[in-house]
C-alpha positions, -999 to 999 in steps of 0.1 A, spaced: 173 510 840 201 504 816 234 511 830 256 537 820 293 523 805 324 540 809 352 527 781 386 529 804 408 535 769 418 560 743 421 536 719 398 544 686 402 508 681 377 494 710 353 524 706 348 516 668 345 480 683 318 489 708 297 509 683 294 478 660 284 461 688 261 489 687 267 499 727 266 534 738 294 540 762 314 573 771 351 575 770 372 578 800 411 568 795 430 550 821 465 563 830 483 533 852 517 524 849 521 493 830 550 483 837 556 441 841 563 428 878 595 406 881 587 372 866 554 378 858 538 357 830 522 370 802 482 357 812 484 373 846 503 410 836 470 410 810 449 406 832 461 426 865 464 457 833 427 456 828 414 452 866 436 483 874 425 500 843 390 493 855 396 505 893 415 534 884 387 549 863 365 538 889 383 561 917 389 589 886 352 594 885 343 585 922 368 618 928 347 640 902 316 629 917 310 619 879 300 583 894 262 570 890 245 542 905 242 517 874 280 528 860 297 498 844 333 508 838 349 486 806 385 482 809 408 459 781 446 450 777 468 433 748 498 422 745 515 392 730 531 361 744 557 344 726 572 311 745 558 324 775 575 356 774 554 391 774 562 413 740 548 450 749 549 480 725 588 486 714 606 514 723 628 523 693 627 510 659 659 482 667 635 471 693 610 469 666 629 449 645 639 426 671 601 418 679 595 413 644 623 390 638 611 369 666 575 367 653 587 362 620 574 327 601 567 315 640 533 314 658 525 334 692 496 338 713 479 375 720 461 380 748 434 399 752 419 409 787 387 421 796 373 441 829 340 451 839 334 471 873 305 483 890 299 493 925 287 457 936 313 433 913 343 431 891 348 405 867 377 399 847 382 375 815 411 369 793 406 356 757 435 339 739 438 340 699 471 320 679 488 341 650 509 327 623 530 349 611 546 342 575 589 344 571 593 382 568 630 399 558 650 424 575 637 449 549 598 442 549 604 445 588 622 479 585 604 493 555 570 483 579 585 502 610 590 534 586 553 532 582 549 545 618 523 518 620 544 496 647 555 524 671 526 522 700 511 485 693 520 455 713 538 428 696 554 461 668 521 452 645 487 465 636 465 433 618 439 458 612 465 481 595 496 469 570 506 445 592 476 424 586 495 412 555 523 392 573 492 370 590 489 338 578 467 327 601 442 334 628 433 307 650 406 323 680 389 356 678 397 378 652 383 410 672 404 402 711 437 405 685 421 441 673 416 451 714 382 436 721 365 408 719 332 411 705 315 379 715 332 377 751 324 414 758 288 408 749 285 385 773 303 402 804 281 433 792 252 415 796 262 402 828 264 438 841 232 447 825 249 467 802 234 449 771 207 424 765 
């Protein structure tokens, strides 16, 4: 019996991710607060994101009585780590341009974190990509921010949208900076019986 996945996110970014991996999955956001514990680094905030993601879904549908035997809950969180600091989504446009300017012609690491859940196991995994951004000006930056584009993405930058243009290079898995990676999912999927 094939189990029945649950994708813990709104985000039409890992759905169209998981249907060209070709894996049927219902949607089910998670709503958590996300908000950083003091001193906490980068690799671990992404990671605790996901499991509660994962969890909190879990209890949503355990609550609705929604929950089957062979349910697999799929839970993911980015965010970008710049000399071992976290950069989150900004909250005004002058934060905006302050997380641009600091990403601007340097290199910094997202992180991309994985959850899968079931009633028997929860496994987490946390892929790391490098980005290279090129030298970008004060106007590029604010003409970019009055795209909208930046507003709710971690880091202030879309690479699958405009923002892909200030990449010079990718050096990991091109798919964990999007919001899933495809190759690392697969397998956790499998794992769970998910996928073959």
């Amino acid at each position: 019996m094939h189990s029945h996945l649950i994708l813990a996110s709104a985000s039409p970014r890992r759905t169209a991710l998981l249907h060209q991996m070709n894996v049927a999955h219902t949607i089910c956001p998670a709503d958590i607060d996300e908000t950083p514990k003091p001193g906490e680094k980068p690799d671990n905030l992404v990671a605790r994101l996901a499991g509660e993601k994962a969890q909190a879904v879990m209890k949503k549908l355990e609550k609705q009585q929604a929950l089957q035997d062979n349910t697999v809950v799929l839970a993911s969180d980015t965010l970008i780590a710049f000399n071992g600091e976290s950069l989150g989504k900004p909250v005004d446009k002058a934060d905006a341009i302050r997380i641009l300017s600091t990403l601007s012609g340097q290199t910094h690491h997202v992180l991309t974190s994985i959850s899968a859940l079931s009633q028997i196991k929860h496994v987490t995994r946390t892929v790391v990509t490098a980005v290279t951004f090129a030298s970008l000006t004060k106007q590029q930056i604010i003409d970019y921010w009055e795209t909208g584009e930046p507003a709710d993405k971690a880091g202030s930058y879309a690479i699958q949208g405009i923002g892909g243009e200030f990449v010079v290079s990718i050096n990991g898995s091109s798919s964990s900076v999007v919001g899933l990676p495809l190759y690392e999912t697969r397998q956790l999927l499998n794992e769970f019986g998910v996928v073959k």
